[in-house]
N, C-alpha and C positions, 0 to 999 in steps of 0.2 A: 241386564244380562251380560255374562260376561263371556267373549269370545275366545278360544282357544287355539293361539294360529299353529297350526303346522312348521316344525323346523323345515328352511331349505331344502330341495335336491342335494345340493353340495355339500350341507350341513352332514345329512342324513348320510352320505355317498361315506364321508371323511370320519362316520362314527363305525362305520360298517365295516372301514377298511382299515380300522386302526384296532376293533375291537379280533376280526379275522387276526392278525399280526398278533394279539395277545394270544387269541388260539394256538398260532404253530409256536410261538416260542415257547408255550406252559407245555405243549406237546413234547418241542425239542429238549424242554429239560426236563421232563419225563423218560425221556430216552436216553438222555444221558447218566443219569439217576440209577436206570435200568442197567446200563452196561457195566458199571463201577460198581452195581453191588454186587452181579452177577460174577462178573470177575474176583471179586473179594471172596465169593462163597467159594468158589473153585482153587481158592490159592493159586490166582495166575498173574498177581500182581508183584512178584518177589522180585527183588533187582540181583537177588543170587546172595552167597555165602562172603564175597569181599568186594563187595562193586566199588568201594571208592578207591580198592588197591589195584585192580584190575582196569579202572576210568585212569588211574597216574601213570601206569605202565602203559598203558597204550598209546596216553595221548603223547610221554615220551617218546614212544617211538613213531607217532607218526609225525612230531615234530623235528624229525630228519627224514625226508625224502630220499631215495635214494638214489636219484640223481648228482648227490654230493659227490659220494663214490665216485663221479668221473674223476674228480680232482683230490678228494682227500680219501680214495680209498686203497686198501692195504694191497701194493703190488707181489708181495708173497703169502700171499691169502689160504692159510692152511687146514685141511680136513683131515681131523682124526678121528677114531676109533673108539668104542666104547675104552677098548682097554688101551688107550693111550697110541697105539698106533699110527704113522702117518700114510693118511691113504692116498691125499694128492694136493699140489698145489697150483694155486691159478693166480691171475693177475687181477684183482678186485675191479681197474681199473677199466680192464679192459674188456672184464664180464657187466659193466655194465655199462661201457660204450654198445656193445652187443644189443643187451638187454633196450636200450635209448631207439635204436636203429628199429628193436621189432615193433616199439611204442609208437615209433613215426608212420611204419606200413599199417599198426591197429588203426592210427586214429585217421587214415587216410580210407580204410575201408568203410570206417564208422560215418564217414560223410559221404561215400558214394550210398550205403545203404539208406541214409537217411536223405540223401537227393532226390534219388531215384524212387524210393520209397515213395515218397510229399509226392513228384511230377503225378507220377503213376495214379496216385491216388487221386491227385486233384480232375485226372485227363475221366478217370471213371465217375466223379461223383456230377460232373458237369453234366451229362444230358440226364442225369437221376434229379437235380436241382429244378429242371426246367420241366420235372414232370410233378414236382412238388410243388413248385411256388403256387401260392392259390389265385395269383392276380392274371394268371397264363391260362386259368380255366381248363388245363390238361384233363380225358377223360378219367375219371374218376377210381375204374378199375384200374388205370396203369400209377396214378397219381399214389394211390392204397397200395399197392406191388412195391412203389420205388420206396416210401417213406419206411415203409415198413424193413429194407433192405437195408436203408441208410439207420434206420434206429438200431438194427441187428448187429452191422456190422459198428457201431460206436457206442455199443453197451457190452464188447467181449472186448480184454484189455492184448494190448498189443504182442504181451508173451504169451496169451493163449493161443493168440493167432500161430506165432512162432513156433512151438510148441509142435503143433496140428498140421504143421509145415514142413520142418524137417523131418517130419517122420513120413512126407510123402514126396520133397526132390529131394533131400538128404539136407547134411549138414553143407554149409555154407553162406555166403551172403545172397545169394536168391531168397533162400529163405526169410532172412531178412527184411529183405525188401518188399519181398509177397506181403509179408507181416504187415508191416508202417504202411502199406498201400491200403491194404483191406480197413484197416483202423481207421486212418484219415481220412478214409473214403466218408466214412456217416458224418465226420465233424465237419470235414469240405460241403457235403450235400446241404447239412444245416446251415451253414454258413453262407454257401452262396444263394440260396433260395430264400435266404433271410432280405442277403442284399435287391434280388430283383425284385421281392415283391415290395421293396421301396419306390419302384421306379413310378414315372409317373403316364400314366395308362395314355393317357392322351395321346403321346408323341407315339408307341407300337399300334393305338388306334389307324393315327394319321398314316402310318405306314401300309399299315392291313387293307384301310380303304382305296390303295391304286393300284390291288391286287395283288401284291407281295403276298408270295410262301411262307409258310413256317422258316426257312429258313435264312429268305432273306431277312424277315420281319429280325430275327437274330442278329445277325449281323449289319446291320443297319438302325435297328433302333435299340437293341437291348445289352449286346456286347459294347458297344462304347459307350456307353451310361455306368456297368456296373464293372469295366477293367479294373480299375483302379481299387474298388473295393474287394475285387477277387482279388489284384495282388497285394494288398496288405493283409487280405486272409491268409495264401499261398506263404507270404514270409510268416506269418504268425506262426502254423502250425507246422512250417519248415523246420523254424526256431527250435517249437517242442522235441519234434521227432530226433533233431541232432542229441537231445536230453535223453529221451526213449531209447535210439540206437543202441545208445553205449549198454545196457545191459542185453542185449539180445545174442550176445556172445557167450552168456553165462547158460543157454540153451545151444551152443552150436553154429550159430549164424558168424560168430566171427567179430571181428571188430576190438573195442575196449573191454569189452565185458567181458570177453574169456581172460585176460589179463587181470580183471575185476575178481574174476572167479578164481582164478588162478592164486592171486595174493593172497584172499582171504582165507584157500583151504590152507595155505601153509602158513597162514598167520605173518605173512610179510609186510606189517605192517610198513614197513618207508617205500617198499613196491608200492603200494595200494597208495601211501600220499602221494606218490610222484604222480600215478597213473591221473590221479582226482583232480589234481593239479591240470592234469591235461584238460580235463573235461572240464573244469573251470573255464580257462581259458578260450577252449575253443568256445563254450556257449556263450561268453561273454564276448568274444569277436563275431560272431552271428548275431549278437542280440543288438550291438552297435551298428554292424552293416542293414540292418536291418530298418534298424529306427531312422537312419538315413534316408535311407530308399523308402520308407512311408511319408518320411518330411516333405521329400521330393516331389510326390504325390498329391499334395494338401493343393 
């Protein structure tokens, strides 16, 4: 007689989770499948009537920024008329030392907004985290309330927020900042309630049992355990929001994005590289100061 053993748990575990995996990817390219033909039947796939002469013109021009002009631009800089007329002349040079000066107050607003935005939002998603985490055993009804808060507010993108905003304190950097607050608020929430329910229950036990509050229990067992992972969250999606910021000017909030907006309705292209250029730079100085200050942390 011959016996028939049973694969493994692990065996079985490792067939079940790799044939799952076969599932979503025949899914994903189902979907993918889906959107390319769909798009094809609509004629929405055209790259236009001269894309590759309109791709050499542009990328000529954005291959002079037009921060050159400080130095090689035309100090008798002339505007004329349909019919040949001269209407006026300026100093190339010095419209766009001008022009440099307003780029330096954008991108100065674009980091308060996205500062203040990130604090704000991290100072709201923290007591929302601590009703979420499941290892804190929070009741149940407030736990449903907060999660569901924190999923609301990081599943609407941060211009709709914006959007929804200036139309109720107006235009400006408040708005802004309301924005990047409400948004980071859901990914803060997630993010730190991910970290506490790492912690290890034993040490808020030992606490709880000499009749510490919820609040001490906080402060003394739970905030210095998960600091460090809240602040390499806080820089994380610091980082993004300085990225997010910059177009939230192209709604009114101010900042790089109106400058963003600005070049694009007129087709300024070496406006638009200089500006880009900004935003290069600065995300790429945040993104170093940052990876310091997680180093630091290790």
């Amino acid at each position: 007689m011959i016996t028939v053993l049973a694969p493994p748990a692990r065996l079985r575990d490792r067939i079940g989770s790799r044939l799952g995996f076969l599932v979503l990817a025949l899914l994903y390219g189902l979907l993918v499948i889906a959107c390319v033909l769909s798009l094809l039947a609509e004629d929405e796939l055209s790259l236009g009537r001269n894309p590759l002469a309109n791709l050499l013109k542009t990328a000529g021009e954005f291959a002079r920024p037009s921060f050159i002009d400080l130095w090689l631009g035309n100090p008798q800089l002339e505007y004329r008329s349909d019919d040949g007329s001269l209407l006026r002349v300026e100093n190339g040079q010095e419209v766009e030392r001008n022009y440099l000066a307003g780029l330096a107050e954008a991108t100065w607003t674009t980091i308060r907004i996205a500062t203040l935005g990130s604090l704000l939002g991290a100072i709201l998603a923290l007591p929302l985290s601590l009703l979420t985490a499941r290892n804190l055993a929070a009741p149940r009804l407030l736990a449903w309330l907060a999660k569901g808060l924190l999923d609301v507010t990081r599943s609407i993108h941060t211009l709709v927020f914006g959007l929804v905003l200036v139309g109720i304190v107006g235009l400006g950097p408040t708005a802004g900042i309301l924005a990047i607050a409400l948004h980071s608020m859901g990914s803060y929430g997630k993010l730190f309630a991910e970290a506490i329910e790492t912690l290890d229950m034993a040490a808020i036990d030992a606490v709880r049992s000499v009749g510490a509050g919820p609040v001490q229990v906080f402060f003394n067992a739970i905030w210095p355990a998960v600091l460090p992972q809240f602040v390499s969250s806080h820089l994380y999606i610091w980082e993004f929001n300085i990225r997010d910021s910059t177009i939230l000017g192209i709604i009114g909030a101010g900042g790089l994005g109106l400058l963003i907006s600005e070049a694009t309705s007129l087709f300024q292209w070496g406006r638009l590289s200089t500006v880009l250029l900004v935003v290069f730079l600065l995300v790429t100085t945040f993104d170093a100061l940052s990876r310091r200050i997680r180093k630091a942390l290790l």
